[in-house]
N, C-alpha and C positions, 0 to 999 in steps of 0.2 A: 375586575373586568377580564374575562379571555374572549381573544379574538377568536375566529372560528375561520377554519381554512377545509379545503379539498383535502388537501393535502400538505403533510408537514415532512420536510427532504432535511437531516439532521447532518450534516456535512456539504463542505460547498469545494468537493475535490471536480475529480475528473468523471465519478459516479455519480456525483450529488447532483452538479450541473446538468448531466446529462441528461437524470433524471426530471429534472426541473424544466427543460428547454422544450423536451417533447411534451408535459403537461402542459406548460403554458402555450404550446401551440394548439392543444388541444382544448385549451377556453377552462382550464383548471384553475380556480384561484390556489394557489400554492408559494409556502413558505418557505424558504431554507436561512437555516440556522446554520453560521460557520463560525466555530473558533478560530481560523486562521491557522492550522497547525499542520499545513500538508505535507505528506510523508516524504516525499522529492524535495523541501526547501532544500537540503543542502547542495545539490545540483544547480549546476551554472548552465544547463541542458538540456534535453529528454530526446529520446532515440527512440526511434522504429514506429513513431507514429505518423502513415501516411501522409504528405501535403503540409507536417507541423513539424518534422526531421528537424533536430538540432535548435527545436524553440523552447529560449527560458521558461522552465517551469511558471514561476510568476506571472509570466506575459500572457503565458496559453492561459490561465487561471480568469484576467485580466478581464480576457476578449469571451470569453464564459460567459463571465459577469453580464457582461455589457448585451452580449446576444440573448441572455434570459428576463434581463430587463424590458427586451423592447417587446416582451409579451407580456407584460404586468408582472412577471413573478417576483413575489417581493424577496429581499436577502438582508437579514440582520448581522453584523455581529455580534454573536452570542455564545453562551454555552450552555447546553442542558443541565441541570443540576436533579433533574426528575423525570419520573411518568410513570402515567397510569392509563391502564388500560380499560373501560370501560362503556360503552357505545359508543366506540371513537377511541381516539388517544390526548388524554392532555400532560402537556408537555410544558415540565418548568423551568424558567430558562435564570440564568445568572442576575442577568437585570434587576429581577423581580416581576419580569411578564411571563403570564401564560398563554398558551397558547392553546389551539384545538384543532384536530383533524381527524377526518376521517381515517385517512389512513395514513400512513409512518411509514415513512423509506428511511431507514441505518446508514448512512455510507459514509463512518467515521473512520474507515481503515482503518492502519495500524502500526506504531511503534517501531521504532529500531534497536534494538539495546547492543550496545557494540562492546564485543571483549576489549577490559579494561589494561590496555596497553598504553601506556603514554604515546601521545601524540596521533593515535589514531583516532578518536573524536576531532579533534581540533584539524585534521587532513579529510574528514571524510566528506565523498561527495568531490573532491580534489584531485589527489592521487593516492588516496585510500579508496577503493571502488569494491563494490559488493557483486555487483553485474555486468557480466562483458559483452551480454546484450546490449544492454544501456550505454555500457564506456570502451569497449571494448576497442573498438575501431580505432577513438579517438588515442590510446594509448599502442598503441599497435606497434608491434616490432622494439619495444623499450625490454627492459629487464625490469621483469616481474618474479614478485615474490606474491605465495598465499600464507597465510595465517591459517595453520591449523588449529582447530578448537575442540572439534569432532573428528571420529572416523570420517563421517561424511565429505570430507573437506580434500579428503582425494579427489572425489569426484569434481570438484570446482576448480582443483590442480589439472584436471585431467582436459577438463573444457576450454580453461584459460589456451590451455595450447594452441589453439584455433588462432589465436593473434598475436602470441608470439612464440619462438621457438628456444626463449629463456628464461626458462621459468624455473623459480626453485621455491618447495615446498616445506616453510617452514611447522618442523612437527607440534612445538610447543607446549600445548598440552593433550599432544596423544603421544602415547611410549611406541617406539619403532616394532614393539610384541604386536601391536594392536593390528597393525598394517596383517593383508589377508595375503595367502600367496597371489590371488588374482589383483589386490591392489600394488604390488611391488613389480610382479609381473608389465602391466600397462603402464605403470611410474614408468620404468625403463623404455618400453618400449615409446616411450611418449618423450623422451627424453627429460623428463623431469628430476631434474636433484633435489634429493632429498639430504634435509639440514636439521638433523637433531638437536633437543637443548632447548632449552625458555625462550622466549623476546620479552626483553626486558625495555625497549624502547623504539623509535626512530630515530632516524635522524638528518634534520633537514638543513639546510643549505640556501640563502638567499631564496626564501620561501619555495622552495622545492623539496619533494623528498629526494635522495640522495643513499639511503641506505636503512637497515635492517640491523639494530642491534641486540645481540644475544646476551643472556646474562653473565656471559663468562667476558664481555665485553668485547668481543669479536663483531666486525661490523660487516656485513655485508652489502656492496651494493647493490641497491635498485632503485629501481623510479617509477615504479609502482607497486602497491601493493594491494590483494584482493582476500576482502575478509567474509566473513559470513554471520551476518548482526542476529542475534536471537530476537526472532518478532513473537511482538505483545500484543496482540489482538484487543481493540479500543470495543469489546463487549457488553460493558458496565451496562449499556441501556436494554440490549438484547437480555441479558442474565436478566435486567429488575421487571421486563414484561414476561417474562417464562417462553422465552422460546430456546427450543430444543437446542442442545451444542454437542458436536461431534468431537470427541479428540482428534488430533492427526500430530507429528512430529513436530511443527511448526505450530501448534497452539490448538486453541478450540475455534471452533466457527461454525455459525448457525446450521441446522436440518434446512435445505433450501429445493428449490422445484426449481424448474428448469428455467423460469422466470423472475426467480428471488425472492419468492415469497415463504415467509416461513414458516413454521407450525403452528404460530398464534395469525389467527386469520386477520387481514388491515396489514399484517406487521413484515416488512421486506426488509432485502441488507442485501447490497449493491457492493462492489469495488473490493478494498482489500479489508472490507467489514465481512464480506462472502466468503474470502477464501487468500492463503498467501500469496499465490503466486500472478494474482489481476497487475499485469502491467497496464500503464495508462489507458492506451487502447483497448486494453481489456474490460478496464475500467468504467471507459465510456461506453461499450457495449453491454456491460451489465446495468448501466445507470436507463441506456434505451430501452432495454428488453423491459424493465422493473416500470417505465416510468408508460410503455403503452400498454402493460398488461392491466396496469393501475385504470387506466382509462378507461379500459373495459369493464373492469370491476367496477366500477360507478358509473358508467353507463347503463348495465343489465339490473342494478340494484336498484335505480331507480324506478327504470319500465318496470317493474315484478312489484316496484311500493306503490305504483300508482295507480289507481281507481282502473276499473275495467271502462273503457270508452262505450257508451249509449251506440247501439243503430242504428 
């Protein structure tokens, strides 16, 4: 048996919902399938989204839920294991249900894979922080340390400064060659120290970090530190329907229009399935744009399949 939906919303983040909340306002039977695996769990948090400032990830998620329910829209948890695309999409889920929709919104985001330092998995989201958007404030004025991993990582050296003015950049694994005259240049003038040598750990303190240890076992204090996670774009379902993928430094992500729809017609990709840098608010503006364009699109398809009205 497969059920048969409007619409089937494949993540239940801050895209997915979004997406979900405006179809079901708009009389859309609609599905969403969520693994549970949102990219902010490790946040105790989330920052800079209007009127929701400083609300647990989980909770915002929570009250989602609860607000796309009271429009019928149904939410499983599930995982897709499948799909195909064919007058519609059907889509197969872990359970052993199928499912069916016209059309398919993505908004599985994406991965964090965090340079393999001790102690930095097990602090991140803590006082291991990636974003000072996000944490930044709440850390403010401590002594920060960055993890270089990239050249790029100056640049995240360069930004942190904004919140505090002790900041030391550890190089790690970039050689002091690699550094450009213009990146050494704004180091200094940005006051940043720069700390050559490996990190071979943390090290924490009555659950706190506390410090920065190098391999030569030299420790440095801080009490924060900001790294820069290599993101893994959650593609898999985008790749198995053939829709188009761009490279960019940060991974691949769908060919998308200015409404999230993507080369395979039906087929969208919302949040940080669209693109790395969708912060939540972000998120939830690409899950609305995605989720009334939808609406349109089965609206006009239906007027054009339906019989010409008598005079």
């Amino acid at each position: 048996m497969t059920d048969t939906y409007e619409v089937v919303v494949v993540g239940g983040g801050a895209a997915g919902l979004s997406a979900a909340l405006v179809l079901g306002r708009a009389r859309r039977r609609t599905l969403v399938v969520d693994a549970g695996e949102p990219r902010n769990a490790p946040a105790a948090h989330m920052q800079g989204f209007l009127s929701r400032d400083s609300m647990p990830p989980a909770e915002f998620l929570a009250v989602g839920r609860e607000e796309i329910a009271r429009y019928g829209v149904e939410l499983v948890r599930d995982r897709v294991v499948g799909a195909t695309g064919d007058d519609g999409f059907t889509v197969a889920l872990a359970s052993g249900r199928t499912v069916h929709g016209r059309h398919l919104v993505v908004a599985t985001g994406l991965k964090d894979e965090l340079p393999p330092v001790p102690g930095v998995a097990e602090r991140f989201g803590r006082d291991v922080l990636h974003c000072p958007y996000c944490h930044g404030w709440e850390v403010r004025d401590q002594a920060f340390g960055v993890l270089a991993t990239t050249p790029m990582s100056v640049h995240q050296a360069l930004m942190v400064t904004q919140w505090s003015k002790d900041v030391a950049l550890f190089l790690h694994q970039v050689a002091e060659a690699d550094l450009t005259d213009d990146d050494v240049r704004r180091l200094a003038a940005a006051g940043v120290r720069v700390v050559p040598g490996e990190v071979a750990g943390l090290r924490i303190e009555h659950d706190r970090l506390t410090g920065v240890r190098l391999a030569d076992g030299h420790v440095h204090e801080r009490e924060a530190l900001f790294v820069a996670p290599r993101p893994v774009p959650r593609n898999d379902l985008l790749v198995a329907l053939g829709a188009e993928l761009a490279g960019t430094p940060f991974g691949s992500y769908p060919v998308i229009d200015e409404r999230g729809l993507t080369t395979v017609p039906g087929l969208w990709a919302a949040g940080n399935a669209s693109g790395f840098a969708e912060q939540v608010i972000n998120a939830a503006s690409r899950g609305y744009r995605a989720g009334a364009a939808i609406n349109g699109e089965l609206l006009f398809a239906d007027l054009d399949a339906a019989p010409a009205a008598r005079a």
